[in-house]
TIKEMAR-462762 format. One record per residue (C-alpha): x, y, z. Coordinates in steps of 0.05 Angstrom, whole numbers, plus 5000, padded with zeros to 4 digits. Layout:
XYZ
...
***
This chain:
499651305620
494951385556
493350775519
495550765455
489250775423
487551445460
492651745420
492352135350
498351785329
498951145304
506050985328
511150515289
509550325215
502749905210
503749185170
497249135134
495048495111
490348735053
486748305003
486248274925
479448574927
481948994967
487349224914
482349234859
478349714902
483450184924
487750244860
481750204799
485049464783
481449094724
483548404694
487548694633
491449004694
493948394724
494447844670
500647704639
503348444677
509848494707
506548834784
510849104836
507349164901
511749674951
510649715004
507748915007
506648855079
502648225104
497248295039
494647735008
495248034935
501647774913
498547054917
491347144888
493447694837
499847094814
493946654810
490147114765
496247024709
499547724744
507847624756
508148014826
513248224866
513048484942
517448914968
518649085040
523649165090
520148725137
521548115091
528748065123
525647765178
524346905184
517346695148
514646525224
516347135259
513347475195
507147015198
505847175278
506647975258
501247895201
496847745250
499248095308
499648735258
492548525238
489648585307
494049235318
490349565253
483149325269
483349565339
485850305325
480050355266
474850095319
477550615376
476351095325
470650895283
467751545272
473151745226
471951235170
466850935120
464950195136
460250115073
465549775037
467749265084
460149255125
463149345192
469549345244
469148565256
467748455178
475148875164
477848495212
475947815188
478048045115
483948255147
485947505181
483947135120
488847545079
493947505132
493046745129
494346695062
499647205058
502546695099
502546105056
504346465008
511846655040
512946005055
510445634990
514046314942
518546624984
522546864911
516747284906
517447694973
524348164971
527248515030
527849274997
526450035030
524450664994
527451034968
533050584938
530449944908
534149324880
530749394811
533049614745
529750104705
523449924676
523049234704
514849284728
509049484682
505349674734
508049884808
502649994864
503850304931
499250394985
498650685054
506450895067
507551635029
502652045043
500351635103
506151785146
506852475127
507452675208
515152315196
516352235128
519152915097
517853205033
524653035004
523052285028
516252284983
520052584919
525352084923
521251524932
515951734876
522051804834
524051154846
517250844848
517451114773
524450924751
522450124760
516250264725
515450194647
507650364663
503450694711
504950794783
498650854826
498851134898
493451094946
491051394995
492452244993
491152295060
495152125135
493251505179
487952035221
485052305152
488752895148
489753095069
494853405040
493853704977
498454244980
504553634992
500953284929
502053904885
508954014904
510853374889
506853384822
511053934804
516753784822
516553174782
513453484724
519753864724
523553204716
519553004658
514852524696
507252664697
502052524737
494252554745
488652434800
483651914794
477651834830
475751134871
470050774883
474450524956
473851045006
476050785078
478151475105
473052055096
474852365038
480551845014
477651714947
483051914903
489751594883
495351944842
498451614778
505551744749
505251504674
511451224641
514051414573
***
């Protein structure tokens, strides 16, 4: 039998446990961004951002199905996640950038500490942390001045279809009275998809909703240094 980090495929849904620098990185996030800002984080996963971001003056929300689940079993799949990420980007090293993070066992320490506080996080603001799925969130309209997702469309676009992405980015949108950045463009082996990026933009231009590319310093994946922003009214 092939190990699974022989394979191309990732298998089931990774729970990252990313950090606010991290965040800042990825989605071009300044101070202005966070303080006093109404932040919806979806998917949340196991990242740390929802407690240093809070910290910062930001009111954040996570949401992810995973939260159904008791704080401890969520705490042991943080880090159980954690070690599940860092080992597939080591068994395939070749295909990303380590400048950023200055090595495998550097991303993977990052990785832990955010997972740890992630953790304490749950259990000391567990209001914060809400059980939801794209593409039908629990939100009313314009309740977020800023809504980030990361690493879920786009990512998973070997099993999550077209229609999936345009529903979601529609919803993504309808709880946001701001911008909505996504990040990255490209699948969990660095496969892009541009022509899946323009179909979406235009089918959402055609519901009134614009968008635009932005380049980012953060590139983990070759290539992966763009993220797409739907602007509110």
């Amino acid at each position: 039998m092939k190990h699974p980090l022989d394979t191309d495929v990732l298998g089931e849904f990774l729970v990252s446990a990313r950090s606010l620098a991290e965040y800042r990185a990825i989605f071009d996030l300044t101070d202005a961004d966070l303080k006093g800002h109404r932040i919806l984080d979806c998917p949340g996963g196991a990242a740390s951002f929802t407690m240093e971001a809070s910290a910062l003056g930001a009111r954040v929300t996570a949401a992810d199905p995973i939260y159904s689940h008791p704080a401890d079993r969520l705490c042991r799949l943080a880090i159980s996640e954690t070690d599940r990420g860092s080992d597939w980007a080591t068994a395939h090293s070749d295909r990303y950038r380590w400048d950023w993070y200055g090595g495998p066992e550097r991303h993977r320490a990052m990785r832990h500490s955010a997972a740890a506080r992630f953790c304490a996080d749950l259990t000391a603001h567990p209001e914060r942390y809400i059980a939801a799925e794209l593409p039908s969130l629990p939100f009313r309209d314009n309740s977020f001045d800023l809504v980030l997702s990361s690493h879920l469309l786009f990512t998973y676009a070997d099993r999550l279809n077209a229609d999936f992405h345009l529903t979601a980015l529609l919803e993504l949108s309808r709880v946001s009275a701001g911008e909505t950045r996504l990040y990255p463009l490209v699948d969990h082996i660095g496969r892009h998809h541009d022509v899946l990026v323009e179909h979406l933009r235009k089918e959402l231009l055609d519901k009134g909703i614009h968008s635009s590319l932005r380049e980012t310093e953060y590139e983990f994946h070759h290539g992966a240094h763009t993220m797409l922003i739907l602007h509110g009214d």
